[in-house]
Steps between C-alpha positions, in 0.01 A plus 500: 500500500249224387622601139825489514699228307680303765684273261860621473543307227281682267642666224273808311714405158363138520095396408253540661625810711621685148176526377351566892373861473631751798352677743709786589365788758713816379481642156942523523492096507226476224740701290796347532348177487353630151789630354754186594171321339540712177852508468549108544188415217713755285806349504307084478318627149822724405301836491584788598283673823283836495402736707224733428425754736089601535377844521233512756236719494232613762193690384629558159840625595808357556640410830814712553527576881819292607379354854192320272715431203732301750199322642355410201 
């Protein structure tokens, strides 16, 4: 708890703490926290966003059993 902001003032949409990066322990955070990242940079420069979906591959062939697929 030595980490934690204690301010209550502090606003993450205000310098320094917009540029502060984040430490986040569960990959479901990190991706949120990604794609609210991605979709508000979209609309400040007026583009539109993409998503691109990666075909992963192990040994030479590509992933396709569903439990890993969801892991990955």
């Amino acid at each position: 708890m030595t980490r934690v902001v204690g301010q209550p003032t502090v606003s993450l949409r205000e310098p320094p703490w917009n540029q502060a990066p984040m430490l986040v322990f569960r990959n479901e955070i990190r991706t949120q926290l990604n794609h609210r990242s991605a979709i508000h940079n979209a609309i400040q420069t007026g583009c539109d966003p993409m998503v691109c979906v990666a075909q992963d591959f192990c040994k030479g062939k590509p992933v396709e059993e569903p439990t890993l697929l969801k892991k990955l």
